[in-house]
VOPAGU-2260 file (C-alpha; in pm, 1 decimal, decimal comma):
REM VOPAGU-2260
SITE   aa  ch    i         X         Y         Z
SITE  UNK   A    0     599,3   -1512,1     169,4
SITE  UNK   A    1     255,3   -1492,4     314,9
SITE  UNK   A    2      37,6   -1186,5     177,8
SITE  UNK   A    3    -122,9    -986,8     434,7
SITE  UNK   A    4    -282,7    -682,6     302,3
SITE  UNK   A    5    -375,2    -538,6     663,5
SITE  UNK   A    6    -235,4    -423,6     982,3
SITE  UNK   A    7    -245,0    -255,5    1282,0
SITE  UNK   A    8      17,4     -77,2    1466,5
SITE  UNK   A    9      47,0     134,4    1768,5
SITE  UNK   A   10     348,1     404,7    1744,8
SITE  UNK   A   11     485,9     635,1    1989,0
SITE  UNK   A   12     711,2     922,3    1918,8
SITE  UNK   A   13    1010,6    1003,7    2153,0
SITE  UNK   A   14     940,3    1211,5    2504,3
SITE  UNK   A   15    1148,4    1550,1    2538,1
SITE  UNK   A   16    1421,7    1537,6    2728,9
SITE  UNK   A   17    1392,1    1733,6    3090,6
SITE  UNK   A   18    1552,6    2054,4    3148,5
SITE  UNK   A   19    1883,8    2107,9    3365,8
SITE  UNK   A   20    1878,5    2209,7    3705,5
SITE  UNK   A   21    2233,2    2395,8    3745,9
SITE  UNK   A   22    2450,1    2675,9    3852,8
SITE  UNK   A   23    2752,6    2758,8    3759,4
SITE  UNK   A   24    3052,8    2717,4    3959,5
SITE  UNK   A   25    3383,5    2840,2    3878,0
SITE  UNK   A   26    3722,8    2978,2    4083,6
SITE  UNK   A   27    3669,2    3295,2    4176,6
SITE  UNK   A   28    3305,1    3294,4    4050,4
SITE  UNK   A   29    3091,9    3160,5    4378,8
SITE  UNK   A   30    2770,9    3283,9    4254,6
SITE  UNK   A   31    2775,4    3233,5    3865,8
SITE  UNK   A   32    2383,3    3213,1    3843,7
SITE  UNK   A   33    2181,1    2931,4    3642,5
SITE  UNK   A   34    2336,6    2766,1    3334,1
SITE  UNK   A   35    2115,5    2474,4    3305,5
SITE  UNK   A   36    2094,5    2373,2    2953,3
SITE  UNK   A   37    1756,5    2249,5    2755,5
SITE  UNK   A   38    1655,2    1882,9    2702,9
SITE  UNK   A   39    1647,1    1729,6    2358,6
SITE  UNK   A   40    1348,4    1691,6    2127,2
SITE  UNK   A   41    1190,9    1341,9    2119,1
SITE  UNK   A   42    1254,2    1132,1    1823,2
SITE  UNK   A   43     939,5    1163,6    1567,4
SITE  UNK   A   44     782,0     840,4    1403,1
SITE  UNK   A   45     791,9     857,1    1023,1
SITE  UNK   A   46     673,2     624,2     776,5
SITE  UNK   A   47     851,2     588,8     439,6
SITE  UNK   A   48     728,5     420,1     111,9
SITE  UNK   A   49    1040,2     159,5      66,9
SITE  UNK   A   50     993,7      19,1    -321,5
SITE  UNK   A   51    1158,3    -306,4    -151,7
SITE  UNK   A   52     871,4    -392,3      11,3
SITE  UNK   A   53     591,4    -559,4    -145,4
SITE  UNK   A   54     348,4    -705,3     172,9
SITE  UNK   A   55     290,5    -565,9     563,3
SITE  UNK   A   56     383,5    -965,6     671,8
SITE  UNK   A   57     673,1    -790,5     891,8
SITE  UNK   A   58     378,9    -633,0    1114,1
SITE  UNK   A   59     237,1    -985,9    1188,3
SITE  UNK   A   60     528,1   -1047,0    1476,1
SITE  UNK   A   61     587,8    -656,0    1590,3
SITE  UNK   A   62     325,6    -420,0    1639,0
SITE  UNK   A   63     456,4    -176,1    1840,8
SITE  UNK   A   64     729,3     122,5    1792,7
SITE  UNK   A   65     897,2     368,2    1969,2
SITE  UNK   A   66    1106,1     650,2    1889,2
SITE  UNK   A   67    1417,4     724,0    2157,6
SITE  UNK   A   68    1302,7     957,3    2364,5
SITE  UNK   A   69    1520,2    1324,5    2402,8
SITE  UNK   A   70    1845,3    1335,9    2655,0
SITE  UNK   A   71    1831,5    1577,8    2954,3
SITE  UNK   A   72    1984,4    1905,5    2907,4
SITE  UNK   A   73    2332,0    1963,1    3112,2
SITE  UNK   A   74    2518,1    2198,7    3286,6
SITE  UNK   A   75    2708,4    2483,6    3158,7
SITE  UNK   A   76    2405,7    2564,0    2910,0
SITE  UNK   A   77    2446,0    2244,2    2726,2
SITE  UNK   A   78    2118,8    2096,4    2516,3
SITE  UNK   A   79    2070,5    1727,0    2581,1
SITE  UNK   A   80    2058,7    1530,9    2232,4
SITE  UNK   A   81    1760,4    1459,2    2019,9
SITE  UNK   A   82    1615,1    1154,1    2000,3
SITE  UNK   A   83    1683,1     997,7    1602,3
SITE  UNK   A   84    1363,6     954,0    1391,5
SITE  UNK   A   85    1233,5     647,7    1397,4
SITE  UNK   A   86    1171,9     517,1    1006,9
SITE  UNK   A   87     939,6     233,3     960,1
SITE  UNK   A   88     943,9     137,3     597,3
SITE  UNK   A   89     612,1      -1,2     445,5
SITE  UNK   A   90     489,6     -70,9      68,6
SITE  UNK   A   91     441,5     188,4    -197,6
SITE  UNK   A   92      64,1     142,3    -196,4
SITE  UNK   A   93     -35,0     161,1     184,7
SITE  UNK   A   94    -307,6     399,0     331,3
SITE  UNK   A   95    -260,7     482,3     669,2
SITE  UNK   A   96    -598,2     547,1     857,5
SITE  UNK   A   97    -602,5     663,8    1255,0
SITE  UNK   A   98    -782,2     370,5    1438,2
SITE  UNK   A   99    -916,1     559,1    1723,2
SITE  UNK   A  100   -1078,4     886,0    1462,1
SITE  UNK   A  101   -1110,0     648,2    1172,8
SITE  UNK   A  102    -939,9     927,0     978,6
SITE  UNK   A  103    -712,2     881,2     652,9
SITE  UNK   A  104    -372,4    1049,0     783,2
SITE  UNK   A  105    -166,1     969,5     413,8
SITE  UNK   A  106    -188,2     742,3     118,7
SITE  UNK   A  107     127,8     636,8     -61,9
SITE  UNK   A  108     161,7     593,6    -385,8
SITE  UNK   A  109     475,8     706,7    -436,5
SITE  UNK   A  110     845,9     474,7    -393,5
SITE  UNK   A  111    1044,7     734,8    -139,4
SITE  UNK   A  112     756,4     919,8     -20,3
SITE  UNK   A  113     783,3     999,2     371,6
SITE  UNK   A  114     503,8    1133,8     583,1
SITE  UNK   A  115     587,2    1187,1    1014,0
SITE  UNK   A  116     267,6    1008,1    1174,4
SITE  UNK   A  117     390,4    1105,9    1572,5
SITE  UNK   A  118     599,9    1444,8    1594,0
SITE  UNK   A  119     822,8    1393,9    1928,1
SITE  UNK   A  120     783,6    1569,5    2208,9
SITE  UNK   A  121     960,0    1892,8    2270,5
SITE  UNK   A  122    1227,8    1929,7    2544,5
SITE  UNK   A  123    1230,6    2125,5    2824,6
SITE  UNK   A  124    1365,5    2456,6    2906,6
SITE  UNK   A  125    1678,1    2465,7    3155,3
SITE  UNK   A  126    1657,8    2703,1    3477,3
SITE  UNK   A  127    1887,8    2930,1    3261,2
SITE  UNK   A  128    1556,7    3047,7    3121,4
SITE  UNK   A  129    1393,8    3161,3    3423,8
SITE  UNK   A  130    1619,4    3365,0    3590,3
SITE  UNK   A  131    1514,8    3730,6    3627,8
SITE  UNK   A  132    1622,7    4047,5    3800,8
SITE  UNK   A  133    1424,5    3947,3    4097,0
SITE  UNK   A  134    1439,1    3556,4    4084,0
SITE  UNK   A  135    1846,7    3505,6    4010,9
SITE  UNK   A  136    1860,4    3128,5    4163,5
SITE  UNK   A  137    1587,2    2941,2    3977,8
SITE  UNK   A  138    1588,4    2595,9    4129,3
SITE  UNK   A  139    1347,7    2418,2    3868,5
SITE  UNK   A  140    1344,0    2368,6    3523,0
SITE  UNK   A  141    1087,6    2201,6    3257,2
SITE  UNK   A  142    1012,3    1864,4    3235,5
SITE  UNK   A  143     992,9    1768,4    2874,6
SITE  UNK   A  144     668,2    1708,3    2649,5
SITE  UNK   A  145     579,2    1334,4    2629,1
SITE  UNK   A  146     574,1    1211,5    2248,0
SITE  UNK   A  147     247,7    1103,6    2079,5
SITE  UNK   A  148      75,8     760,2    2104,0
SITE  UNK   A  149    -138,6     638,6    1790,1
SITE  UNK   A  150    -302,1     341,4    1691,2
SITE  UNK   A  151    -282,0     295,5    1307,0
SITE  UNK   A  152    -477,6      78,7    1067,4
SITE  UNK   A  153    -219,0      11,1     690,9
SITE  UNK   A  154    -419,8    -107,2     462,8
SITE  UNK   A  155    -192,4    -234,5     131,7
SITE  UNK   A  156    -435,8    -202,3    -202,6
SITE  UNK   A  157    -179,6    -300,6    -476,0
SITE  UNK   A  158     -13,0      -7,5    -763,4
SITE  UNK   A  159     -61,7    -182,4   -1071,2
SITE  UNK   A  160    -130,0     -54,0   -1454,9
SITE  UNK   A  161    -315,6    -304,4   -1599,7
SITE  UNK   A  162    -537,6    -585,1   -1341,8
SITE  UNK   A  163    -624,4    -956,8   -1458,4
SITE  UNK   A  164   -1004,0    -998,9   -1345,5
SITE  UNK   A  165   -1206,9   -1312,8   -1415,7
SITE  UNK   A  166   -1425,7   -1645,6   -1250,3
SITE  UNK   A  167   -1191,9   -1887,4   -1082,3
SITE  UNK   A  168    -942,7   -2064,6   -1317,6
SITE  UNK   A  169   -1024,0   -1841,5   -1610,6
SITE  UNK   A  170    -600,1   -1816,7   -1694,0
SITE  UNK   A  171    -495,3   -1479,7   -1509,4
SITE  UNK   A  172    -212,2   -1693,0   -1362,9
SITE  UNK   A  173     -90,3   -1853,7   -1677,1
SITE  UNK   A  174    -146,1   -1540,2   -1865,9
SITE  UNK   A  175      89,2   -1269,0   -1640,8
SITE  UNK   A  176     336,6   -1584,9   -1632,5
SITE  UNK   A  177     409,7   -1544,6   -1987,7
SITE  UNK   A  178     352,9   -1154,7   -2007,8
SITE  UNK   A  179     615,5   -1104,8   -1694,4
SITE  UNK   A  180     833,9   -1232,3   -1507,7
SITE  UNK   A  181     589,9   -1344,6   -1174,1
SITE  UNK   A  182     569,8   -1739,4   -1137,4
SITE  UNK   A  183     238,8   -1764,7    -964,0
SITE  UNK   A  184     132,9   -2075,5    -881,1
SITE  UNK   A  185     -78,1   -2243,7   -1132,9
SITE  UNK   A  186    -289,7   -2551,0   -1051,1
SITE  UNK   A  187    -610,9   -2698,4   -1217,0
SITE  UNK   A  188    -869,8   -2606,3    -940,9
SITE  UNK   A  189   -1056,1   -2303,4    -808,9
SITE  UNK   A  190    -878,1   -2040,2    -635,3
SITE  UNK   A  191    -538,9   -2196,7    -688,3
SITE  UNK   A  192    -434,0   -1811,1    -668,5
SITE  UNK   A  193    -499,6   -1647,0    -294,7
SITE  UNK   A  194    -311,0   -1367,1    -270,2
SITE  UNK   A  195    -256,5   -1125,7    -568,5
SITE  UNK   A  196      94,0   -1139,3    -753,3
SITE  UNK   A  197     255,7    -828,0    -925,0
SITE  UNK   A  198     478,9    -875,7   -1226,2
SITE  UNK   A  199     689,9    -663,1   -1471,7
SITE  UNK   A  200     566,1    -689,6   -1830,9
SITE  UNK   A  201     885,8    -543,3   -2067,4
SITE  UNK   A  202     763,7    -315,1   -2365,8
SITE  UNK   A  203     981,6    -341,6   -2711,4
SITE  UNK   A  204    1135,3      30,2   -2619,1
SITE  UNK   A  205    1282,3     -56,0   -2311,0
SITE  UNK   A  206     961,0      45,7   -2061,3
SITE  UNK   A  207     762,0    -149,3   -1885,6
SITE  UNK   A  208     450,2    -168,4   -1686,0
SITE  UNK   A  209     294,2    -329,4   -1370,0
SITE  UNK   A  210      24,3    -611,5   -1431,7
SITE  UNK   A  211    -151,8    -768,6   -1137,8
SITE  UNK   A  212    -313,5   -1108,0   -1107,9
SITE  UNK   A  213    -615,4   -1035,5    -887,4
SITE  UNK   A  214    -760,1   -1360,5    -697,0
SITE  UNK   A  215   -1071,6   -1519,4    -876,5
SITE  UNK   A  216   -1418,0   -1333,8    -804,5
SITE  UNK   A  217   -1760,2   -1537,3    -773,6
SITE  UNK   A  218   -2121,5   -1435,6    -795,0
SITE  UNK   A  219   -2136,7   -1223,1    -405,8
SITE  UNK   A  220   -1783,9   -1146,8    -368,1
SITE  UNK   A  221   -1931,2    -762,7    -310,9
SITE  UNK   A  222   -2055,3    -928,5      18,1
SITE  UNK   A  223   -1754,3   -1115,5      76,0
SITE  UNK   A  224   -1800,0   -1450,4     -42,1
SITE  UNK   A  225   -1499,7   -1630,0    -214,6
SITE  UNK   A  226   -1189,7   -1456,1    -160,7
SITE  UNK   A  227   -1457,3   -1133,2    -202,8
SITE  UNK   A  228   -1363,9    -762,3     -67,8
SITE  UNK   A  229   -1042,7    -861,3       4,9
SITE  UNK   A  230    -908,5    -843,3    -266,1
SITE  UNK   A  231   -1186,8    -635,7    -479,8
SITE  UNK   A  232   -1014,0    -327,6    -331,7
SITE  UNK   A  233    -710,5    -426,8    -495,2
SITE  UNK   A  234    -835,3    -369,9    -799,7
SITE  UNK   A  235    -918,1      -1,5    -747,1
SITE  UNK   A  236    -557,7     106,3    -779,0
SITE  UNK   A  237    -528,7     -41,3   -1161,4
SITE  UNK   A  238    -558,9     184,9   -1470,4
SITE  UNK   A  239    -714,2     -61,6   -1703,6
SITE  UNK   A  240    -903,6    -417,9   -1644,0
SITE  UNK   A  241    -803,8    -692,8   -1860,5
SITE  UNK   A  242   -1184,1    -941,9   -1819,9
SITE  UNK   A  243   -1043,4   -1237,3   -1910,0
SITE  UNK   A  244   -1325,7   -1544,2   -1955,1
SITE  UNK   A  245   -1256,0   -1918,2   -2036,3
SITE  UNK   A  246   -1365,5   -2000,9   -2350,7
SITE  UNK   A  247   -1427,9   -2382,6   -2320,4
SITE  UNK   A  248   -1646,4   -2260,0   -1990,8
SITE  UNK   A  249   -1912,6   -2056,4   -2182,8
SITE  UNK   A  250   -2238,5   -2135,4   -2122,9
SITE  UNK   A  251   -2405,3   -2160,3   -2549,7
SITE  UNK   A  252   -2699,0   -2133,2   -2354,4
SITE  UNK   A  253   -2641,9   -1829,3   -2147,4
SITE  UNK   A  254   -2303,3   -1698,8   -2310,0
SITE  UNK   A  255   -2255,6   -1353,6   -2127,2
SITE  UNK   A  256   -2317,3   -1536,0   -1781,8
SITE  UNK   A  257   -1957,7   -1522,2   -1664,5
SITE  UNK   A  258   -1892,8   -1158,0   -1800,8
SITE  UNK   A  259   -2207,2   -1004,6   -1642,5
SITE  UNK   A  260   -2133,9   -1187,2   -1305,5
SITE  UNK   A  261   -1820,0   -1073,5   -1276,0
SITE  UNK   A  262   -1916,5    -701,7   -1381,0
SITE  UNK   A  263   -2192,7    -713,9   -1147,8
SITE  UNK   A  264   -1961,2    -787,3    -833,3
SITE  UNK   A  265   -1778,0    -447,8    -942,0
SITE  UNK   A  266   -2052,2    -269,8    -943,4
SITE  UNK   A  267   -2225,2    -364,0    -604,3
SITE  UNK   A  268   -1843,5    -269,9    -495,7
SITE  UNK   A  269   -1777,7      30,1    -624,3
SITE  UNK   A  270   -1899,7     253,3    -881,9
SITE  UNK   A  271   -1543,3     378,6    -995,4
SITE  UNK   A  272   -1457,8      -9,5   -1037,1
SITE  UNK   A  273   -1746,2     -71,7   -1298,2
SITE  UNK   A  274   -1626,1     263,1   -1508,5
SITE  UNK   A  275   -1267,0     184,5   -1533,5
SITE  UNK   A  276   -1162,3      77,5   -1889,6
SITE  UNK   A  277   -1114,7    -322,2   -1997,6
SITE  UNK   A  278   -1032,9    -481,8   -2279,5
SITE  UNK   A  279   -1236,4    -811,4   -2302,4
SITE  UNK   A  280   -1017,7   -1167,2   -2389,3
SITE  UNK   A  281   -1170,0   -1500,9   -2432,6
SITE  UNK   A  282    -865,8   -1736,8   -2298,6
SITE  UNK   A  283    -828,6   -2130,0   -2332,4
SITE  UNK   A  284    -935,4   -2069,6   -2718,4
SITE  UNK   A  285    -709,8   -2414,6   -2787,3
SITE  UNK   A  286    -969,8   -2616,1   -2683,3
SITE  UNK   A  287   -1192,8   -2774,1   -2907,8
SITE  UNK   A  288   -1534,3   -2704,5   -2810,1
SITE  UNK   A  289   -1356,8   -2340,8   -2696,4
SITE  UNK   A  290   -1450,6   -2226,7   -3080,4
SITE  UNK   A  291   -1856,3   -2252,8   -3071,3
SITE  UNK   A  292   -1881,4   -2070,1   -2725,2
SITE  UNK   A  293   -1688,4   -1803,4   -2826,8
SITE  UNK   A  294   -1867,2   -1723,4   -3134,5
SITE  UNK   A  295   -2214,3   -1737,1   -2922,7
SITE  UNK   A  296   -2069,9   -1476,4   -2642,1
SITE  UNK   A  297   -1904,5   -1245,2   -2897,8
SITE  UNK   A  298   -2241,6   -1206,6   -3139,2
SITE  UNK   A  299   -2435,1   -1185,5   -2754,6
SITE  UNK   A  300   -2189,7    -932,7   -2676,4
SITE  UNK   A  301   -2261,5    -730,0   -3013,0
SITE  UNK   A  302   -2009,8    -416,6   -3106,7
SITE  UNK   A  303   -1751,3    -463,9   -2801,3
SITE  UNK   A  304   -1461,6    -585,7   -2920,1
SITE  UNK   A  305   -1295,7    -937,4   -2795,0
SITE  UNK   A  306    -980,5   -1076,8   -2823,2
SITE  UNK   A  307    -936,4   -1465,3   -2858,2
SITE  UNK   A  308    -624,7   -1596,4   -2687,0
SITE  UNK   A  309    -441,3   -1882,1   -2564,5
SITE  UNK   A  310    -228,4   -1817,9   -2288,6
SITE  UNK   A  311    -112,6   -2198,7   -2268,4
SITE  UNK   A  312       4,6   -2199,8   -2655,6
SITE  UNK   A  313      91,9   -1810,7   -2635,3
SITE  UNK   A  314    -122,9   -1761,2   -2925,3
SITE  UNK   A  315    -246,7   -1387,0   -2961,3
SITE  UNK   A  316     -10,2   -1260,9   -2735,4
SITE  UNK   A  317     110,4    -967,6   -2955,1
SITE  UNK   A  318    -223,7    -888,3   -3030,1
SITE  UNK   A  319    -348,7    -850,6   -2652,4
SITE  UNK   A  320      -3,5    -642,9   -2569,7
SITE  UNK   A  321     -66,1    -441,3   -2881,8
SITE  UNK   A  322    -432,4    -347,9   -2716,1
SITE  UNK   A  323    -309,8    -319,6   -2371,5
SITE  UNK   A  324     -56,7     -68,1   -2464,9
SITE  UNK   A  325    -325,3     144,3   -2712,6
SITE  UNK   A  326    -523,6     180,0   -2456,3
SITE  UNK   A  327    -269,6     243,0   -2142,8
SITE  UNK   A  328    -174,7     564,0   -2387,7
SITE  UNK   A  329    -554,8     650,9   -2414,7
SITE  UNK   A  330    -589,6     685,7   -2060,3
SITE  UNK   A  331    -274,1     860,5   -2043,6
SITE  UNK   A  332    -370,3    1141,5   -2279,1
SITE  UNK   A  333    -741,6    1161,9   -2127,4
């Protein structure tokens, strides 16, 4: 399925349903007086974070939605029915901006969380309400309140724990492939990945947690080059980065070149990106001329620490899980 990480909408809650116009007539009784009932509230618009879905592609093909609108009230007092809510489910993960104000109405971060985006419009009174000691035969009632029209912008930014940054064909995919259950697609040229994957990663006690493969970054992706912003703001969500660098790719001359591009890009995006936590892993560490590059960047690098995997061979596996979940519980009990 095709990722698409934005959409607009327009929704429109239900109209009210009009008052009744009516008198009762009965044997015997030739002037019973009004008994026109009320019309029924408009159906409200509510948005609900469904854990089943995982993209906005279903907003592609339909845009618009409409609550039912409120029946008319009836005779002998009776209140027309209520239009049902209308539920559109969307991804745990989705802020919901107004288009028109450019206002944040609700962010969801939640599976199950509900918010009502359009209330629907009330319904109006019968002529039973406006009869009086000196107006007994009201001949009008209310027409009901329309229901509210919004334009809405979802914008999907992806609930993950731990986020796979790194240059173009650097390993993410190959390395949440053996950590989880996603099969991403893995290919031997740049951006083989385009749109980010989510996958499960068990723990040993029966937990688990979320780990997403971000899309490669370049040198301007702040500015939208590559794949760029679109995918930077994924990585906002995440609690900790995993930098992973390719190890046969390390420039002896220059080693810290791909770490300090990448770090840069988050940075020029967003100041919370650059302070968020990551543990740094030097991947493809099977290949020969891997070894002498990763000694230069580590002694460039000085007292960080850096792991040394191989995500093909699944060597140092336990040791970069072991890490990851150390420091998931640090941020935990900060």
């Amino acid at each position: 399925m095709k990722f698409i990480d934005e959409a607009t909408i327009t929704v429109q809650s239900g109209d009210g349903g009009r008052g009744c116009v009516s008198f009762r007539r009965e044997r015997f009784i030739p002037k019973g007086g009004p008994d026109g009932g009320d019309g029924g509230q408009g159906g409200d618009v509510i948005l609900m974070a469904a854990p089943g879905r995982r993209t906005l592609y279903r907003f592609r093909y339909r845009r618009e939605f409409k609550a039912p609108n409120g029946a008319p009230g009836q005779g002998r007092q009776k209140t027309g029915k209520s239009g049902a809510p209308l539920i559109i489910e969307v991804p745990p993960g989705t802020l919901v901006i107004n288009e028109d104000s450019e206002t944040q109405i609700y962010d969801f971060t939640t599976p199950g969380e509900t918010c009502t985006v359009a209330r629907g419009g009330r319904g109006g009174k019968g002529n039973t309400h406006f009869k009086s000691s000196t107006h007994r035969t009201p001949r009008f009632g209310q027409p009901g309140e329309p229901g509210e029209l919004l334009r809405l912008r979802l914008e999907l930014k992806l609930l993950a724990d731990v986020g796979l940054i790194g240059l173009p064909n650097a390993g993410k995919s190959t390395l949440i492939s053996v950590l989880s259950s996603a099969r991403p697609k893995i290919a031997d040229y740049p951006f083989t990945t385009l749109t980010p994957n989510l996958g499960m990663v068990p723990i040993d006690d029966g937990d688990s947690f979320v780990m997403a493969d971000i899309p490669g970054l370049i040198e301007g992706a702040h500015t939208g080059l590559g794949l760029g912003i679109n995918f930077l703001k994924h990585i906002e969500r995440t609690r900790l980065l995993v930098h992973l660098i390719d190890a046969a790719a390390v420039p002896v001359s220059d080693p810290l070149q791909p770490y300090e591009t990448i770090n840069r890009e988050l940075a020029a995006y967003s100041d919370a990106l650059a302070r968020k936590p990551q543990i740094v892993v030097l991947n493809k560490i099977d290949v020969p001329e891997a070894a002498p590059a990763a000694d230069a960047f580590t002694t460039a690098l000085g007292k960080l620490r850096v792991l040394r995997i191989s995500a093909a061979t699944r060597s140092g596996m336990d040791q970069l899980m072991g890490e990851i979940l150390r420091a998931l519980d640090r941020i935990d009990e900060a």
